[in-house]
PQR file with spaces between the fields and no chain letter, atoms N, CA, C, O and H, PARSE charges and radii, in Angstrom:
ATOM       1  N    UNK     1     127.897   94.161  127.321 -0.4000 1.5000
ATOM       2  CA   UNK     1     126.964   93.469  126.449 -0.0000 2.0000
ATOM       3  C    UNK     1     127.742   92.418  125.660  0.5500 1.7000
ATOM       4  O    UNK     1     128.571   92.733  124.807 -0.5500 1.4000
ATOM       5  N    UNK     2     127.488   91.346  125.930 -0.4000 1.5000
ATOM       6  CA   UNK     2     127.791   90.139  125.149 -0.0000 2.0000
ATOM       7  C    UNK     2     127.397   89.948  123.877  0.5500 1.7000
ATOM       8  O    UNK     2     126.456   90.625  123.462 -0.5500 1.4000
ATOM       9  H    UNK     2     126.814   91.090  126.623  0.4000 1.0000
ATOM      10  N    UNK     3     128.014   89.026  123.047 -0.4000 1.5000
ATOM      11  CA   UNK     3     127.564   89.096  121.504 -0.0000 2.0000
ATOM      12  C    UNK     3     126.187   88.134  121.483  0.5500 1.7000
ATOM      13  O    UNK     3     125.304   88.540  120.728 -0.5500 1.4000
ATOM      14  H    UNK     3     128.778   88.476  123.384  0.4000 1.0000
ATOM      15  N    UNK     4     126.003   87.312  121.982 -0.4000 1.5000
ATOM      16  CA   UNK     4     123.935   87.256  122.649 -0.0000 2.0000
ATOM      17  C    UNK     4     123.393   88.005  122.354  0.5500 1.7000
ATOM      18  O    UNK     4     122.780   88.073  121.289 -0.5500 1.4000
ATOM      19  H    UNK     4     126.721   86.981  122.595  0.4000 1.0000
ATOM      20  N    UNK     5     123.445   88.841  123.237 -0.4000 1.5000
ATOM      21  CA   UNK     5     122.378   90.293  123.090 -0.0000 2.0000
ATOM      22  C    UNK     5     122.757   90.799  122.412  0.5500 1.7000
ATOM      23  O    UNK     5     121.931   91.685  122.193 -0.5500 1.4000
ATOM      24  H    UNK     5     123.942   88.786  124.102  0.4000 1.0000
ATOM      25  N    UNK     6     123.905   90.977  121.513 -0.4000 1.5000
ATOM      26  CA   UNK     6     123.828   92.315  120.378 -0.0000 2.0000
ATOM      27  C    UNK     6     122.947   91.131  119.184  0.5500 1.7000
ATOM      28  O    UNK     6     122.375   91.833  118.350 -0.5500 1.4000
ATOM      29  H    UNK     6     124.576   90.257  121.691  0.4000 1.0000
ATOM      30  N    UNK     7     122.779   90.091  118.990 -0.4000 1.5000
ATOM      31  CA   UNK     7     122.288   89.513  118.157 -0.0000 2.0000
ATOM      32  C    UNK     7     121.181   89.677  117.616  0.5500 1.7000
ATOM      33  O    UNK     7     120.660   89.916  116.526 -0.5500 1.4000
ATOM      34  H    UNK     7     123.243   89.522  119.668  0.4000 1.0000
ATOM      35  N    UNK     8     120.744   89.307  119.652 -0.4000 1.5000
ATOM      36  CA   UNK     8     119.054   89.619  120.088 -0.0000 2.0000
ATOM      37  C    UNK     8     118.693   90.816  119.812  0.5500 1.7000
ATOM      38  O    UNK     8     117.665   90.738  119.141 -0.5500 1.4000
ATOM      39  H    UNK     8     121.167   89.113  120.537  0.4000 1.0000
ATOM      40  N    UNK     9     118.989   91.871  119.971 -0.4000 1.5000
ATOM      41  CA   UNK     9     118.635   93.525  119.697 -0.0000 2.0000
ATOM      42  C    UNK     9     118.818   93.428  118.345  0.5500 1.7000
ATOM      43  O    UNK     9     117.913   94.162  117.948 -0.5500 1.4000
ATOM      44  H    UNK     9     119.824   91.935  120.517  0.4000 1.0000
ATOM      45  N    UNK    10     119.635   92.831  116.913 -0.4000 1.5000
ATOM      46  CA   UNK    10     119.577   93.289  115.846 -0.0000 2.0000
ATOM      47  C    UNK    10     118.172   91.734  115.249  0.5500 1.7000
ATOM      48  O    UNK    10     117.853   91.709  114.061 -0.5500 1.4000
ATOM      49  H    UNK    10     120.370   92.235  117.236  0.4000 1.0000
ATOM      50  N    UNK    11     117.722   90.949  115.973 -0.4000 1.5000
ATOM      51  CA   UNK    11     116.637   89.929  115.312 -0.0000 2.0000
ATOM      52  C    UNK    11     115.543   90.687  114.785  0.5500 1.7000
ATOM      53  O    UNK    11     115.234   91.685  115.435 -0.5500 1.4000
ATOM      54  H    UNK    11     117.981   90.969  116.938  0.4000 1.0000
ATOM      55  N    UNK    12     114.770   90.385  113.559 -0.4000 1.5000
ATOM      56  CA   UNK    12     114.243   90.869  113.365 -0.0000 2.0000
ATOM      57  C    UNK    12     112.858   90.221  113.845  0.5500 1.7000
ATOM      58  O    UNK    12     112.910   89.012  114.069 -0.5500 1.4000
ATOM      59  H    UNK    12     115.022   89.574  113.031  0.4000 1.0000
ATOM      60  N    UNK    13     111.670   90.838  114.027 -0.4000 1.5000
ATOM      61  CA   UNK    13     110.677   89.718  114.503 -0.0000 2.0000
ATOM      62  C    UNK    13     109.598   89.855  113.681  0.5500 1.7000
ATOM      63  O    UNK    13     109.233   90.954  113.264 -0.5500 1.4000
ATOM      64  H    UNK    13     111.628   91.821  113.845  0.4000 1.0000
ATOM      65  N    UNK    14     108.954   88.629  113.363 -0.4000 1.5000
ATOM      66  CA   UNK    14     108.192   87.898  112.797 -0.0000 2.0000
ATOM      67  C    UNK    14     107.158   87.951  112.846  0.5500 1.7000
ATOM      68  O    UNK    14     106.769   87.719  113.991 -0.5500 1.4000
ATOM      69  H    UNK    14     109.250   87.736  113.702  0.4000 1.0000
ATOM      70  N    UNK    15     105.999   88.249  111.826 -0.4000 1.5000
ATOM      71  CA   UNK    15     104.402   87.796  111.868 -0.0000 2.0000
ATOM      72  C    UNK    15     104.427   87.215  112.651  0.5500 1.7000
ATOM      73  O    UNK    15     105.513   86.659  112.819 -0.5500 1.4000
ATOM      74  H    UNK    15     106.315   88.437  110.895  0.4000 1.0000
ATOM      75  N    UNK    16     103.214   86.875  113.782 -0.4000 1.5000
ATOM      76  CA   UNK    16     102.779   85.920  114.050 -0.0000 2.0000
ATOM      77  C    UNK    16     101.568   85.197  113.013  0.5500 1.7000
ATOM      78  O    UNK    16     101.211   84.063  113.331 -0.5500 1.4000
ATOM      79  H    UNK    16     102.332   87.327  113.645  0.4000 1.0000
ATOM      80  N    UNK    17     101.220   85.547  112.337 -0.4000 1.5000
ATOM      81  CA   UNK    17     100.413   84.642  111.050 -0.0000 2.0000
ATOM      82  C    UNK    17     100.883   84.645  110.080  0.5500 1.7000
ATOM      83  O    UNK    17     100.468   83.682  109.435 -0.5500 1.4000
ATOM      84  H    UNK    17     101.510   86.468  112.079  0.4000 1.0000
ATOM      85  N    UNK    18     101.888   85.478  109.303 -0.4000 1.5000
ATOM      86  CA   UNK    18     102.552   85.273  107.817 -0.0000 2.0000
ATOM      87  C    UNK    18     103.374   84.500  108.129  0.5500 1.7000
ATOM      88  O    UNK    18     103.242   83.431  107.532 -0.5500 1.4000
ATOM      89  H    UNK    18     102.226   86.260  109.827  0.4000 1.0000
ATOM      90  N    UNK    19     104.165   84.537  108.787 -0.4000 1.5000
ATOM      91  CA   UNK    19     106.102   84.152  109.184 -0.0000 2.0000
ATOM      92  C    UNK    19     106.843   85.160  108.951  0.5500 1.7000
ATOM      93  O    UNK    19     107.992   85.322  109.361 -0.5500 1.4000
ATOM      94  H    UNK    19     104.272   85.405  109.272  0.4000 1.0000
ATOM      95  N    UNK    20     106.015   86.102  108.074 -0.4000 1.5000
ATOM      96  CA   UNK    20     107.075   87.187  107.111 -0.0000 2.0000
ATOM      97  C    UNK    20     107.579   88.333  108.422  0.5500 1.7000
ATOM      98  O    UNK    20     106.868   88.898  109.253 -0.5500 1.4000
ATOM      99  H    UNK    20     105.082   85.970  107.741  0.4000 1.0000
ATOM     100  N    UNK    21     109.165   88.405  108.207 -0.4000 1.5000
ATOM     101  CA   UNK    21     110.211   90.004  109.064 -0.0000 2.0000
ATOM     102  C    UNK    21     108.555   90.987  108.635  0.5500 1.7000
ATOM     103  O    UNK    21     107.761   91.036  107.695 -0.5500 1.4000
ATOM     104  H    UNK    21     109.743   87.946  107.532  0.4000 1.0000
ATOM     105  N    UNK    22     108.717   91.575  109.862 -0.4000 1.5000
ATOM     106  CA   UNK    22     108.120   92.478  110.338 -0.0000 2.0000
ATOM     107  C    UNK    22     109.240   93.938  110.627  0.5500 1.7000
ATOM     108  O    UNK    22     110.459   93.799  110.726 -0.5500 1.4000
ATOM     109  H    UNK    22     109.362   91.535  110.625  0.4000 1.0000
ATOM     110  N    UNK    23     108.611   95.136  110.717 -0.4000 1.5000
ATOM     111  CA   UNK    23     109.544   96.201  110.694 -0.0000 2.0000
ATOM     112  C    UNK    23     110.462   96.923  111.444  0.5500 1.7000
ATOM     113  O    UNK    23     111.136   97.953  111.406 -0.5500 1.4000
ATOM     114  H    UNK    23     107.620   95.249  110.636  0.4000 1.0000
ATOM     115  N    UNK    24     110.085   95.472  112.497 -0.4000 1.5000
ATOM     116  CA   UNK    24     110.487   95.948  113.781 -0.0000 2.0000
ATOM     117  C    UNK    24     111.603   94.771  114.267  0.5500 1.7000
ATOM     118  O    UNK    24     111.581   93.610  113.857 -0.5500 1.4000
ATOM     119  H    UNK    24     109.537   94.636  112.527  0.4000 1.0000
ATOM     120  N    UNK    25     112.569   95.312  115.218 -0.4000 1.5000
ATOM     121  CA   UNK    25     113.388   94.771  115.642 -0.0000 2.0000
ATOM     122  C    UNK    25     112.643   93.877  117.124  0.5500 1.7000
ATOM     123  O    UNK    25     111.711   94.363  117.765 -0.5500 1.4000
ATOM     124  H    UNK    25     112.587   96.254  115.552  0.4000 1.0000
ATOM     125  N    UNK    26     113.316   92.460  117.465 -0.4000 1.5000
ATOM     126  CA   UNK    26     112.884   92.249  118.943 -0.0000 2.0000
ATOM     127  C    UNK    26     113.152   93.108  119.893  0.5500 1.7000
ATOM     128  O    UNK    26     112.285   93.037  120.764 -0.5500 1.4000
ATOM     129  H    UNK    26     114.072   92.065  116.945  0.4000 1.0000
ATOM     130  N    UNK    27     114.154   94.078  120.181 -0.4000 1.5000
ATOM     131  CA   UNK    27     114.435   94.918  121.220 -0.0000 2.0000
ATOM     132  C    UNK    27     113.460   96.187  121.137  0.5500 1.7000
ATOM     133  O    UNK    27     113.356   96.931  122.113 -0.5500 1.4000
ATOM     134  H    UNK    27     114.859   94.135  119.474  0.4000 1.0000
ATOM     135  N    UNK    28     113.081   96.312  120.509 -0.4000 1.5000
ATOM     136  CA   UNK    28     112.030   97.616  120.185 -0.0000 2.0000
ATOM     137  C    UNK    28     111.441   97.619  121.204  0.5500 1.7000
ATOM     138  O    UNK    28     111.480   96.524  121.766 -0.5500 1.4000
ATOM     139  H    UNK    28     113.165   95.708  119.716  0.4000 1.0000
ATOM     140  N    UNK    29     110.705   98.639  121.891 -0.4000 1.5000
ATOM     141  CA   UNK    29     109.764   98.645  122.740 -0.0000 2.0000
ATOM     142  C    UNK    29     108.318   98.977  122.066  0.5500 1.7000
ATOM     143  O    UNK    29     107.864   99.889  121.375 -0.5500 1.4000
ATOM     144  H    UNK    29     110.674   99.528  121.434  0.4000 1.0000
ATOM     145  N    UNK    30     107.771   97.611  122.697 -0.4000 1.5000
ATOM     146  CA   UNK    30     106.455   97.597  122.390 -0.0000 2.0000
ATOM     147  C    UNK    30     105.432   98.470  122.023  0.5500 1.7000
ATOM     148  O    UNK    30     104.509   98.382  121.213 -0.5500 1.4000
ATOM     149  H    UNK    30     108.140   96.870  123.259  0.4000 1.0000
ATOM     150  N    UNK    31     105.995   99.778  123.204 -0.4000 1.5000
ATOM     151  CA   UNK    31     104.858  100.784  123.152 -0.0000 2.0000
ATOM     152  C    UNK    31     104.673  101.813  121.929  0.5500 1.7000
ATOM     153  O    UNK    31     103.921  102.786  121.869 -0.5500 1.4000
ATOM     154  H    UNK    31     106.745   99.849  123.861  0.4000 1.0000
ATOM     155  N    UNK    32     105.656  101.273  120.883 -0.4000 1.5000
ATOM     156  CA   UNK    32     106.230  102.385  120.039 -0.0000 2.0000
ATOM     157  C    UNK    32     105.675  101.138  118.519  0.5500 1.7000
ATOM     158  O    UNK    32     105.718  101.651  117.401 -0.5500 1.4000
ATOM     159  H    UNK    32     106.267  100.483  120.931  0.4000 1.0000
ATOM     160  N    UNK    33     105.396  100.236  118.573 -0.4000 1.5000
ATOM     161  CA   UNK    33     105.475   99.710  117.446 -0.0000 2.0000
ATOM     162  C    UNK    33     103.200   99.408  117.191  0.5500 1.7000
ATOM     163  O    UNK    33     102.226   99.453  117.943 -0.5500 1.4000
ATOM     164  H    UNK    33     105.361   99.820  119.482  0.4000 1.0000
ATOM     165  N    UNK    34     103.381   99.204  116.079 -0.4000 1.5000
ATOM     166  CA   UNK    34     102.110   99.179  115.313 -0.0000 2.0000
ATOM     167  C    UNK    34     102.181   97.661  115.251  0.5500 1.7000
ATOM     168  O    UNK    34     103.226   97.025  115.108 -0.5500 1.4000
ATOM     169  H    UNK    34     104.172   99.167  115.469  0.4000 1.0000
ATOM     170  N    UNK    35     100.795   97.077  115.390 -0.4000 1.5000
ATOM     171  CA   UNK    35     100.250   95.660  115.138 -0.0000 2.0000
ATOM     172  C    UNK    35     101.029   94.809  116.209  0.5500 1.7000
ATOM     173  O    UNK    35     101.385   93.692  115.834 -0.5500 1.4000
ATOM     174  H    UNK    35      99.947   97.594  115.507  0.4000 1.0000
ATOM     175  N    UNK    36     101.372   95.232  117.620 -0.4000 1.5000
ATOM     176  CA   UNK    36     101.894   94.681  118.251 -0.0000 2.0000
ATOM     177  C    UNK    36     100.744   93.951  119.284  0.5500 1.7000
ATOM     178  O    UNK    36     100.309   94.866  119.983 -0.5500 1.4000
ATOM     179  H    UNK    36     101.084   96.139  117.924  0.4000 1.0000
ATOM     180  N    UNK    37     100.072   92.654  119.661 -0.4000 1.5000
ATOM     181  CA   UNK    37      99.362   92.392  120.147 -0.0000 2.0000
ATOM     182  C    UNK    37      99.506   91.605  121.622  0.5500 1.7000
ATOM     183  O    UNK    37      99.509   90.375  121.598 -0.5500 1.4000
ATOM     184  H    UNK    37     100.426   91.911  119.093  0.4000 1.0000
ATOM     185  N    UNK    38      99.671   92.565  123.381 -0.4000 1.5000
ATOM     186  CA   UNK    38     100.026   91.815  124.342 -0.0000 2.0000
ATOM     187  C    UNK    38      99.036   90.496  124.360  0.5500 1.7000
ATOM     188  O    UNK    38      97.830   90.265  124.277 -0.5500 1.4000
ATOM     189  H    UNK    38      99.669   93.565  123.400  0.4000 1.0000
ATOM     190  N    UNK    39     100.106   89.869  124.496 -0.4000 1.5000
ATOM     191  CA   UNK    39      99.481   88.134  125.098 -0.0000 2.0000
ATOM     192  C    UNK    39      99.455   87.504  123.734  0.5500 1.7000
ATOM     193  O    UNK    39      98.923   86.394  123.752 -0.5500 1.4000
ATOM     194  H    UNK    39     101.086   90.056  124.563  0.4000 1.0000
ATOM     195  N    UNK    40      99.964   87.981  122.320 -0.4000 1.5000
ATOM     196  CA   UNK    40      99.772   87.152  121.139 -0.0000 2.0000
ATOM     197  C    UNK    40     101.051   87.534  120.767  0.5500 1.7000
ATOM     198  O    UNK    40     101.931   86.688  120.926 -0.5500 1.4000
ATOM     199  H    UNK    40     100.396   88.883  122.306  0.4000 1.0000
ATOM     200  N    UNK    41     101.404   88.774  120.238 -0.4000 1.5000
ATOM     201  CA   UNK    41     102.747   88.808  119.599 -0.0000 2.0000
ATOM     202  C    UNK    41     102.764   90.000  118.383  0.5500 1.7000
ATOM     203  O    UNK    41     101.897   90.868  118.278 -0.5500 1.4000
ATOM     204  H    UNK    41     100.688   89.461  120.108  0.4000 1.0000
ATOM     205  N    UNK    42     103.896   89.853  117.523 -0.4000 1.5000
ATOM     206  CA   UNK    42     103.896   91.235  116.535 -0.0000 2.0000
ATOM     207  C    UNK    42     103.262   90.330  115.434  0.5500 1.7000
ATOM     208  O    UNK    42     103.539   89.140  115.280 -0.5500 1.4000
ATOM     209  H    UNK    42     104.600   89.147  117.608  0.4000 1.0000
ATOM     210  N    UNK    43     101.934   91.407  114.317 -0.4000 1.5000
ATOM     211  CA   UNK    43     101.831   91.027  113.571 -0.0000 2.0000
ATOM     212  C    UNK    43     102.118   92.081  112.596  0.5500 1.7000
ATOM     213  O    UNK    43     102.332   93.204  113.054 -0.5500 1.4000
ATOM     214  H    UNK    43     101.710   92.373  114.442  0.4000 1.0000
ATOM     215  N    UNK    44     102.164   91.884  111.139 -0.4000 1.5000
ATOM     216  CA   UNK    44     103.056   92.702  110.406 -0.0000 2.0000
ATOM     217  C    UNK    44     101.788   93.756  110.299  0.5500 1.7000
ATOM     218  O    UNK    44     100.946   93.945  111.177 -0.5500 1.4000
ATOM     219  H    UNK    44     101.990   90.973  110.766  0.4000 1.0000
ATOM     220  N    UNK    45     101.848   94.303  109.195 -0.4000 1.5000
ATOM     221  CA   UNK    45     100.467   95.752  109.091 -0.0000 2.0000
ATOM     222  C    UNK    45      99.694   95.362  107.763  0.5500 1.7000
ATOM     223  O    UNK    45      98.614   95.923  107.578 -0.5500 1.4000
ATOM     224  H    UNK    45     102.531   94.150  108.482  0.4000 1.0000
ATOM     225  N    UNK    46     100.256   94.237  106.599 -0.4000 1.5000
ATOM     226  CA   UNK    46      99.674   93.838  105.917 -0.0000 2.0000
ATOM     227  C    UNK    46      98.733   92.718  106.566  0.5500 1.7000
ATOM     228  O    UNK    46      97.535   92.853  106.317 -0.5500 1.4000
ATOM     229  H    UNK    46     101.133   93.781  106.750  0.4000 1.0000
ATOM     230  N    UNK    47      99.146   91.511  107.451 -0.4000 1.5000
ATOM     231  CA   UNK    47      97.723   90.982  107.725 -0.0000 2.0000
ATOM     232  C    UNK    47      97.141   91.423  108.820  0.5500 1.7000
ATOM     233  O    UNK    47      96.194   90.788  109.283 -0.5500 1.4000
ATOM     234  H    UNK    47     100.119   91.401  107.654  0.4000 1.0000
ATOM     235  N    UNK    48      97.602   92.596  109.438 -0.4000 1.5000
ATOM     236  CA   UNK    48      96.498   93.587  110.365 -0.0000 2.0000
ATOM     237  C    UNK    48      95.687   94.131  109.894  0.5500 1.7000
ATOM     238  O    UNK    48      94.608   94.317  110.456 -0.5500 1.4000
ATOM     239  H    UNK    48      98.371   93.112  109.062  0.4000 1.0000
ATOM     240  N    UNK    49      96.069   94.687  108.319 -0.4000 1.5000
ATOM     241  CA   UNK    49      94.837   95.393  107.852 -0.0000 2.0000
ATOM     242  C    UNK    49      93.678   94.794  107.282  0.5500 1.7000
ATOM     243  O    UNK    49      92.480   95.021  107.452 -0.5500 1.4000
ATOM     244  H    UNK    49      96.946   94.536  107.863  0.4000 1.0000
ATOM     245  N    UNK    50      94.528   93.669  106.293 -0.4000 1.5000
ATOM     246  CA   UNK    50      94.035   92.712  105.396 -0.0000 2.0000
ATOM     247  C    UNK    50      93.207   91.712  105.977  0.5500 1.7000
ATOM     248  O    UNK    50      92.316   91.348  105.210 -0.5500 1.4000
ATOM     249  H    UNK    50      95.501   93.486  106.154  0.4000 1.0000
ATOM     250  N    UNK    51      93.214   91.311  106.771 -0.4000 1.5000
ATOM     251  CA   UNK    51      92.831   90.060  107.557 -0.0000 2.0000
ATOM     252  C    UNK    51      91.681   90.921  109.507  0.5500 1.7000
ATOM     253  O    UNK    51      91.367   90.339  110.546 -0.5500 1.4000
ATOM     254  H    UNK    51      93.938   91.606  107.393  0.4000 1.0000
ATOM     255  N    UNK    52      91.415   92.738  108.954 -0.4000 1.5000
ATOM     256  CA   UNK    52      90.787   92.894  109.927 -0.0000 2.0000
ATOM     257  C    UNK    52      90.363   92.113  111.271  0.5500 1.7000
ATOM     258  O    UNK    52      89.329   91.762  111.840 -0.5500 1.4000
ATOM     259  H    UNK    52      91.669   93.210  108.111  0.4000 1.0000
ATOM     260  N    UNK    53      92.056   92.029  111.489 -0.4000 1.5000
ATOM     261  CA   UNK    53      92.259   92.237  113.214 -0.0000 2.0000
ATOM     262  C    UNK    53      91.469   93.039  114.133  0.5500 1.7000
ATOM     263  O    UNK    53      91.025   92.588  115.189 -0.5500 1.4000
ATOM     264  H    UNK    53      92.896   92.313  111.027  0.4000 1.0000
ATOM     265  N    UNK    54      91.291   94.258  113.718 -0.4000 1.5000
ATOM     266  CA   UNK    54      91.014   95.290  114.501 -0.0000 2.0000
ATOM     267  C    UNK    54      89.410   95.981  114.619  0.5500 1.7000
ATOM     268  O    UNK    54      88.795   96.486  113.680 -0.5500 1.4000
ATOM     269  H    UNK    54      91.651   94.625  112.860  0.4000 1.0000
ATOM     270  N    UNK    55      89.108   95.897  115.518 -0.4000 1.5000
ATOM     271  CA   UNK    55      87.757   96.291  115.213 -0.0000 2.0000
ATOM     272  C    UNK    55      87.522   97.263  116.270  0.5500 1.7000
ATOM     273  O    UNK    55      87.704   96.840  117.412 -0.5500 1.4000
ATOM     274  H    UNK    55      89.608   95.486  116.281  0.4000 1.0000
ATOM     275  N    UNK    56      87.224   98.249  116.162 -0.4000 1.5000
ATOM     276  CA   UNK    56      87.193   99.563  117.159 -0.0000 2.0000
ATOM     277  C    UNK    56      88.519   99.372  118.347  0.5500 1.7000
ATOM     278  O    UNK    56      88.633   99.471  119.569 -0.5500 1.4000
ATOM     279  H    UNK    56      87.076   98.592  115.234  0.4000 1.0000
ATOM     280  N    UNK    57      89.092   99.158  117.591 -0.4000 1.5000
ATOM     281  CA   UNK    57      90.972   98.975  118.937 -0.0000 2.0000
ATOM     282  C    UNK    57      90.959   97.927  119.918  0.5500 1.7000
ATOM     283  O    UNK    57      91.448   97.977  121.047 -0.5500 1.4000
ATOM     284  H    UNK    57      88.999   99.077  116.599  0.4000 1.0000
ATOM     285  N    UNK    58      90.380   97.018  119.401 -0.4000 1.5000
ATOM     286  CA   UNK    58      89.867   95.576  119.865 -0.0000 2.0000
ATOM     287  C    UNK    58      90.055   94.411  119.024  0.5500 1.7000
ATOM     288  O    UNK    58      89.310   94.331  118.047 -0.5500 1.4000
ATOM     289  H    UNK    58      89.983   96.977  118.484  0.4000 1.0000
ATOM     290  N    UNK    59      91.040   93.346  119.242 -0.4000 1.5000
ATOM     291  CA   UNK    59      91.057   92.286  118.629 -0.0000 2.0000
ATOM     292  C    UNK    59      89.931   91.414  118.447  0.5500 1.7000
ATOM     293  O    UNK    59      89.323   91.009  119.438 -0.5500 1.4000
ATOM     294  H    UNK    59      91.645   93.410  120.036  0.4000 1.0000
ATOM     295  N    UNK    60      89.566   91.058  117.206 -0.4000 1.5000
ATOM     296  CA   UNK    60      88.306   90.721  116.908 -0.0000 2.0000
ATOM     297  C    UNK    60      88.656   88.826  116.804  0.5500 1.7000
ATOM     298  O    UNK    60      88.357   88.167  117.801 -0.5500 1.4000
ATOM     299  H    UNK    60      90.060   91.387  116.401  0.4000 1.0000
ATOM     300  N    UNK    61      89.193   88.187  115.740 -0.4000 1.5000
ATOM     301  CA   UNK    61      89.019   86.876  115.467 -0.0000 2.0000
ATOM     302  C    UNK    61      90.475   86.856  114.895  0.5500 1.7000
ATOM     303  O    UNK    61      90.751   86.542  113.737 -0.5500 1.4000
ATOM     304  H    UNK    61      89.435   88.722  114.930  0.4000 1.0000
ATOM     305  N    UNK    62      91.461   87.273  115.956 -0.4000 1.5000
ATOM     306  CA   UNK    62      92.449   86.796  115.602 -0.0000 2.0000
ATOM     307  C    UNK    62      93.686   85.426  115.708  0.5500 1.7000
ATOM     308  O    UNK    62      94.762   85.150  115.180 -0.5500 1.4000
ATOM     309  H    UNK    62      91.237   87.529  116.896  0.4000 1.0000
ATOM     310  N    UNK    63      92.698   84.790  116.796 -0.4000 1.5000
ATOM     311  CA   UNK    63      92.904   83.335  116.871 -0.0000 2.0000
ATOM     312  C    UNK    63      93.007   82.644  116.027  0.5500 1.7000
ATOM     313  O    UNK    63      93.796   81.700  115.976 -0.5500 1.4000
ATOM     314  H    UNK    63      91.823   85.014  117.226  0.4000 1.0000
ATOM     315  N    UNK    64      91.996   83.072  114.942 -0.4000 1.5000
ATOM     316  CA   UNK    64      91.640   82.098  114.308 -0.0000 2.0000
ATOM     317  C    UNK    64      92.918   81.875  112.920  0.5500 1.7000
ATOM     318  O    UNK    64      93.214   80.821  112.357 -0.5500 1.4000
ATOM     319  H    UNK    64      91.356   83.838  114.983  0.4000 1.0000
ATOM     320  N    UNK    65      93.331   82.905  112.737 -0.4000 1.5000
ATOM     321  CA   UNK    65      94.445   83.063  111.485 -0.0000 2.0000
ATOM     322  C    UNK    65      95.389   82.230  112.338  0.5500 1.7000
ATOM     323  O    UNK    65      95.955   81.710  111.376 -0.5500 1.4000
ATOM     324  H    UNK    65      93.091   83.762  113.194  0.4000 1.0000
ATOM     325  N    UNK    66      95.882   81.802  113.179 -0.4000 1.5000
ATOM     326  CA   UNK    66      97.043   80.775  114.103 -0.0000 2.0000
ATOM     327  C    UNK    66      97.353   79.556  112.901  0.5500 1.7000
ATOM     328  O    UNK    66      98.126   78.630  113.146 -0.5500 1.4000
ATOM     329  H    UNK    66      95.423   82.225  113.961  0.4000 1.0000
């Protein structure tokens, strides 16, 4: 492992609508993290809750926060 990837495994990743570090690392696996959305990206759990993303485990109007 090159110092690249140890970088990449310690990044932290980002709202996709705040900007704000999220709790999760980029190397994390997906299947394990909360507010993670395939085909959009990680969003943190404050504007997942706040900004009702979620509507019966279904992304509702989350385009629109972009």
């Amino acid at each position: 492992m090159d110092s690249t990837d140890q970088k990449e495994e310690s990044e932290i990743e980002i709202c996709r609508i705040c900007s704000k570090p999220t709790e999760y690392n980029i190397a994390d696996n997906i299947m394990a993290r909360v507010g993670y959305i395939e085909g959009f990206s990680q969003v943190c759990s404050k504007c997942m809750y706040s900004h009702h993303q979620y509507k019966n485990n279904e992304v509702t109007d989350i385009l629109f926060y972009i």
